[in-house]
C-alpha angles and dihedrals in degrees: 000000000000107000129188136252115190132028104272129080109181112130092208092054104134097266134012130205132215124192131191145033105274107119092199088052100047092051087049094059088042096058093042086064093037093053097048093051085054099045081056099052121001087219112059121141120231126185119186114195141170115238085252088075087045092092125162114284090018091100086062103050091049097046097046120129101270115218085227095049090227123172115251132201103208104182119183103198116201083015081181095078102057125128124254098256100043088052085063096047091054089045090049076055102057101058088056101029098184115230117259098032126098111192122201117204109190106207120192086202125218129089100320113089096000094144086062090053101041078051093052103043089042079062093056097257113189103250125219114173116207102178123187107263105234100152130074086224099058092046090052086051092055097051085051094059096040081062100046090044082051089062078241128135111218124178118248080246088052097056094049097047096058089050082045082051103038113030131208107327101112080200097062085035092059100038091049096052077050094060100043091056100049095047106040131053134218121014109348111225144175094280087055099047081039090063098043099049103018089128100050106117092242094047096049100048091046086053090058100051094042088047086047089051095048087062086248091143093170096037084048100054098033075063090052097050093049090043099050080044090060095048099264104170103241092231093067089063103057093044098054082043083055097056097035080056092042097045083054089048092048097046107046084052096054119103118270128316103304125173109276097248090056093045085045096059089037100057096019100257136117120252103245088059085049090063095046097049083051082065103039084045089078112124088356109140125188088247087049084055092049096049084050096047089057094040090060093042086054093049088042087065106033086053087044094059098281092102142048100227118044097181086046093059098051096046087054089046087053089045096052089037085055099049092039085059089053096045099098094048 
């Protein structure tokens, strides 16, 4: 989620500055600004432009006293790549910054036009970071707070499983918690984001594996056919077989019975699948594991080339891991 730099947080503070290279959240922090000017005056006047129609002299024009004194929105998007004498021009800007005019600038950060940005942030620009989202657990922060800005409650299981469902793109992130929220009522949890993206390629092979670990054999492999139907790559498959093998294995290894935060720092996974692996764990044994384990190694080849049936292998991997999950009851 954007997240500020500086004090203030007055979207119509002279200039703004966003920083990073998230599209959703630079356009976010475009259309903050964009809709407070307008809820100031209905007629502002905002002009979005790349830094290709920045040209030299451009700033001026745009910036120029009005004779109707009307607000203005100017907003540089990949400031970065402007050329030597506009950013002079900007600079030049930004040490008289005329009343009535917020200017944007979009930054992608890093080396390139870093003189504009040092210059931007030394006026007091109004700082909004939107940082690339590389990490789960940033992608499973910013569900949570979609949630949360939607007035919306959503269970730790629920989150995860739509960034399980979805994937990276903060865009389809965004628009399917939207969707949630406006077509479900009450607290929105993992069987209704189940229902909703049950066919999406990283939802289906992680059912598969969660149904295979539960011991569910029929349920488990009822999941793999529909998910090989669907186009699920193989290879998914195994791989979310093997950490759902692998969680059960860590867990069950791990000293006492500790509080799931603790347990989470201590073996690199987040609490609530900490909670959810406690109850997989059931009639689990550490040679169970192993045979699983081995099971999953087998299918991992025989899907990568090593076998003639791809959909055979994995049928016979979800079985054993099946079993293997029954073997201490």
């Amino acid at each position: 989620m954007a997240t500020r730099r500086n004090s203030t947080d007055e979207p119509l503070a002279p200039l703004t500055l966003a920083v990073g290279q998230e599209d959703l959240l630079l356009d976010r922090a475009v259309q903050q600004v964009v809709a407070a000017a307008r809820a100031a005056d209905p007629e502002t006047d905002v002009r979005d432009l790349t830094s290709e129609q920045l040209q030299p002299g451009t700033l001026d024009e745009l910036t120029s006293p009005s004779l109707f004194s009307e607000r203005k929105v100017v907003i540089v998007r990949n400031a970065q790549d402007l050329t030597a004498d506009t950013v002079k021009d900007v600079k030049k800007y930004l040490a008289a910054p005329a009343e009535e005019i917020t200017l944007v600038l979009l930054h992608a950060g890093g080396v390139k036009g870093k003189g504009l940005l040092d210059a931007a942030r030394k006026a007091g620009a109004r700082e909004v970071a939107c940082p690339k989202t590389t990490k789960a657990a940033e992608r499973l922060s910013f569900v949570r707070s979609e949630f949360r800005a939607l007035g919306r409650s959503a269970t730790a299981e629920a989150c995860q499983a739509l960034v399980d469902s979805i994937g990276s793109d903060l865009r389809e992130l965004a628009s399917a918690a939207s969707q949630l929220v406006a077509d479900v009522e009450g607290t929105i949890d993992e069987a209704v984001v189940g229902r909703y993206y049950t066919g999406r390629a990283e939802a289906s092979s992680f059912t598969v594996a969660d149904r295979a670990v539960e011991g569910r054999a029929a349920d488990a492999l009822e999941a793999l056919r529909w998910s090989l139907s669907t186009g699920v790559a193989p290879v998914l498959i195994t791989s979310a077989l093997a950490q759902g093998v692998r969680a059960i294995g860590k867990l069950s290894s791990a000293r006492g019975g500790g509080r799931p935060a603790d347990l989470a720092r201590e073996l690199g996974m987040p609490p609530w699948k900490i909670d959810r692996v406690r109850q997989q764990m059931r009639g689990w044994t550490p040679d169970g594991v192993c045979t699983a384990l081995q099971a999953v190694a087998e299918a991992d080849a025989g899907v990568k080339g090593g076998g003639d049936d791809a959909e055979y292998a994995l049928e016979k991997a979800v079985v054993a891991v099946a079993r293997a999950a029954r073997s201490g009851r």
